[in-house]
C-alpha positions as CSV (number, residue, x, y, z in Angstrom):
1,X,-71.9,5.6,-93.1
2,X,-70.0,2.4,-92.3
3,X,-71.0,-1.0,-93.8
4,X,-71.9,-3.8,-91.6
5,X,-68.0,-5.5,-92.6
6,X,-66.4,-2.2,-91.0
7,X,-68.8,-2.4,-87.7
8,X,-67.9,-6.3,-87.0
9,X,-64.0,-5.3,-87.8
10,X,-64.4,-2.7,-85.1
11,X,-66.1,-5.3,-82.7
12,X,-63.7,-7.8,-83.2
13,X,-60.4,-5.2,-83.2
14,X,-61.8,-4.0,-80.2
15,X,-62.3,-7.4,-78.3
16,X,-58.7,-8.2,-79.3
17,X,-57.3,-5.3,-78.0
18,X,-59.3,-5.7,-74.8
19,X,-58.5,-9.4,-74.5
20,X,-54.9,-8.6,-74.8
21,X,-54.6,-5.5,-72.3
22,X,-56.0,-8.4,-70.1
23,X,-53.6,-10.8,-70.8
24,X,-50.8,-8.5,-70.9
25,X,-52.1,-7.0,-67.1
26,X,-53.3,-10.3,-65.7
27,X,-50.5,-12.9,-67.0
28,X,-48.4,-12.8,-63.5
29,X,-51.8,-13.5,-61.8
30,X,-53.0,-16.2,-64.2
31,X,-49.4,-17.8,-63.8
32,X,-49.0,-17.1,-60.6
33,X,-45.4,-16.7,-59.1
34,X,-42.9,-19.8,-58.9
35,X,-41.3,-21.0,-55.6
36,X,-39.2,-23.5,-57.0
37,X,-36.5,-24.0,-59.9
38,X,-34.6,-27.2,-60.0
39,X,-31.6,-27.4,-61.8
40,X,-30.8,-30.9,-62.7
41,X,-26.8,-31.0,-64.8
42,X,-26.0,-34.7,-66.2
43,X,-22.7,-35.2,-68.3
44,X,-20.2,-33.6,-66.6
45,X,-18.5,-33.2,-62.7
46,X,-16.5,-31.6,-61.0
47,X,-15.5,-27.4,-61.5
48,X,-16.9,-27.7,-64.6
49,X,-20.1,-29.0,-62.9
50,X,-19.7,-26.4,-60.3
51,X,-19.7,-23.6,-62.7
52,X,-22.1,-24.4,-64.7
53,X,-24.0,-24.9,-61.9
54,X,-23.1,-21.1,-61.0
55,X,-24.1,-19.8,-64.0
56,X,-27.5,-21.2,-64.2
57,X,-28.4,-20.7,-60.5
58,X,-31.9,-19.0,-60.2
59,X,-31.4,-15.9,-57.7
60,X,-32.9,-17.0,-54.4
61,X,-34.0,-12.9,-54.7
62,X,-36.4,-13.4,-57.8
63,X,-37.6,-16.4,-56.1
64,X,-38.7,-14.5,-53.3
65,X,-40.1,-11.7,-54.4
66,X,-42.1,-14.0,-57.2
67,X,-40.3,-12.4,-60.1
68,X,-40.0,-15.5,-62.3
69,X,-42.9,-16.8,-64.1
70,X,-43.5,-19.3,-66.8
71,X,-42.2,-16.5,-69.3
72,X,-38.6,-16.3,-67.3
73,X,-38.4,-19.9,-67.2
74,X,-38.3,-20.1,-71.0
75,X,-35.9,-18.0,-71.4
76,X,-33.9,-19.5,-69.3
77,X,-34.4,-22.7,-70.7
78,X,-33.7,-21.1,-74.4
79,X,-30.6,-19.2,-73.1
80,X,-28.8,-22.3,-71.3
81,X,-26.9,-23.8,-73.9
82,X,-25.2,-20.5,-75.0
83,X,-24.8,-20.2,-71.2
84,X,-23.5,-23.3,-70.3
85,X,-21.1,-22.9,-73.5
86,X,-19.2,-20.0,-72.2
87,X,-19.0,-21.6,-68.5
88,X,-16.9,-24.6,-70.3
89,X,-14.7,-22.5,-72.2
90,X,-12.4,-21.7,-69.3
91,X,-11.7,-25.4,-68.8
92,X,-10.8,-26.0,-72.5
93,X,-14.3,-27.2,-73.8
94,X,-15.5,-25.2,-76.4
95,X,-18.0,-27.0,-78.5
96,X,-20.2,-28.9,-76.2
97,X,-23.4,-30.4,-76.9
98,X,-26.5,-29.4,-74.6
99,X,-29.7,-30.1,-74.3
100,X,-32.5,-29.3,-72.1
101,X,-35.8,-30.3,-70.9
102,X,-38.3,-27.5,-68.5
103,X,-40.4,-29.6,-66.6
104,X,-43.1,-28.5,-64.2
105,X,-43.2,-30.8,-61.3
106,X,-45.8,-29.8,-59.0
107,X,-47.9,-26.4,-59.0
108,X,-45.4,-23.7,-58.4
109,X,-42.2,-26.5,-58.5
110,X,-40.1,-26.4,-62.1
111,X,-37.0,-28.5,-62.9
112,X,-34.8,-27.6,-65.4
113,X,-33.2,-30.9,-67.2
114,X,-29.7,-29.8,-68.6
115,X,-27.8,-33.0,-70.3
116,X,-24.0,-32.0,-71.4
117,X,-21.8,-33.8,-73.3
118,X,-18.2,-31.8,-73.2
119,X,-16.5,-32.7,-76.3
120,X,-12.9,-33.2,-77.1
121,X,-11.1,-30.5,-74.9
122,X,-8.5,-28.2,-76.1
123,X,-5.1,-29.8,-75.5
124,X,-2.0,-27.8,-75.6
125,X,0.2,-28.4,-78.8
126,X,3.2,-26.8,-77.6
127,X,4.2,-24.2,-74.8
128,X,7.3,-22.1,-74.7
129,X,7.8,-20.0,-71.8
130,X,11.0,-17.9,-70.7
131,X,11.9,-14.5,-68.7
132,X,13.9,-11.8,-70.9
133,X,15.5,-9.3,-69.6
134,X,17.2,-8.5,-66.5
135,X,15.1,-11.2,-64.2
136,X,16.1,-13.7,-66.8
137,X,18.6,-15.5,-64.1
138,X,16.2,-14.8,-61.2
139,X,16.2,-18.1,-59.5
140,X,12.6,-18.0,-57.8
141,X,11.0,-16.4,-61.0
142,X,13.1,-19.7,-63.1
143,X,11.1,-22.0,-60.3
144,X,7.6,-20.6,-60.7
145,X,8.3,-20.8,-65.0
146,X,9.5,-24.6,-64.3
147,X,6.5,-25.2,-62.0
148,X,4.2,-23.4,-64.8
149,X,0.5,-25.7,-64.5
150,X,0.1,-25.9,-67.9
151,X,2.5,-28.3,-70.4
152,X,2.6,-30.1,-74.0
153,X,-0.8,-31.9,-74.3
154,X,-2.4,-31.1,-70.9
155,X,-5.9,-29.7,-71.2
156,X,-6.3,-25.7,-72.0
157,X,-7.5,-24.3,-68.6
158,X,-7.8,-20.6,-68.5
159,X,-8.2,-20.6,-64.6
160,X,-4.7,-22.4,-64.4
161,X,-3.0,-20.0,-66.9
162,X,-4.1,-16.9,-65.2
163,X,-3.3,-17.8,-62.3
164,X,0.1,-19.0,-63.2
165,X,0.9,-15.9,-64.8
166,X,-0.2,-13.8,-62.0
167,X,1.8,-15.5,-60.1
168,X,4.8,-14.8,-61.8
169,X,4.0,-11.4,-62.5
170,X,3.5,-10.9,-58.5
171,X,6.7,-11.9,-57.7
172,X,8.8,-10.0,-60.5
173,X,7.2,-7.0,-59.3
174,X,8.2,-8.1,-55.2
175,X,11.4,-8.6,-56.4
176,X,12.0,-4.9,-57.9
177,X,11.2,-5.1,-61.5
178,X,8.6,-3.2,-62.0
179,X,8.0,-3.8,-65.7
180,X,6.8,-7.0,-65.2
């Protein structure tokens, strides 16, 4: 025989497990889908600008097909920081500060406030570059070392290194030595 305790537990477990298969099936509907993500990036220009700007672009797809919700947008929101960190590492900053602010603007228009202060970049203490072995004396692979990007206190940029080196590389391997 249950007691009247165990009957009103039952009621009240079983409103809370209705009230949640609701929220859990209705939530898109309630929310309804959102047409409009505005990114807004103070603090820093340029590439660096340009990819963080990549990396936090909402896909026109999700928009769409009304994928993002109020849900997405907080995670977003919580994830740009980390995000915004890793797309200033390649230009030598890595230990910005960020901050951000999710605002909704109208009823299915959000803007995403994204403040950045860089930091000091990574400068280059010292660089030491040569060619060993037979393409040592090579006189175009000597030019593309002399005209390397990259020198004592510049900026660390990881997209001027690589491409630098590939460069190099490219051209050892044009000129025959295939261990390059």
């Amino acid at each position: 025989m249950k007691t009247l305790f165990q009957s009103r537990f039952c009621l009240v477990l079983a409103a809370f497990l209705t009230w949640l298969c609701l929220e859990i099936t209705l939530t898109p509907e309630l929310y309804g889908s959102i047409k409009s993500v505005i990114i807004d990036i103070k603090g820093i220009s340029g590439i660096e600008r340009d990819n963080v700007e990549m990396i936090l672009k909402v896909p026109e797809t999700l928009l769409e097909e009304g994928v993002i919700d109020e849900a997405w947008l907080e995670r977003l929101e919580r994830q740009t920081p980390r995000r915004v960190r890793r797309a200033l590492e390649p230009f030598g900053y890595y230990s910005p500060e960020v901050t951000t602010k999710m605002e909704k603007l109208g009823e299915d228009t959000y803007q995403l406030s994204v403040t950045v202060q860089p930091g000091k970049p990574v400068l280059i203490k010292d660089i030491k570059m040569e060619i060993r072995g037979p393409g040592a004396f090579e006189p175009s692979l000597s030019e593309l070392v002399a005209r390397f990007p990259l020198a004592k206190g510049s900026r660390l940029r990881h997209d001027l290194y690589e491409g630098a080196k590939g460069e190099i590389q490219r051209k050892a391997v044009n000129l025959g030595y295939l261990d390059a």
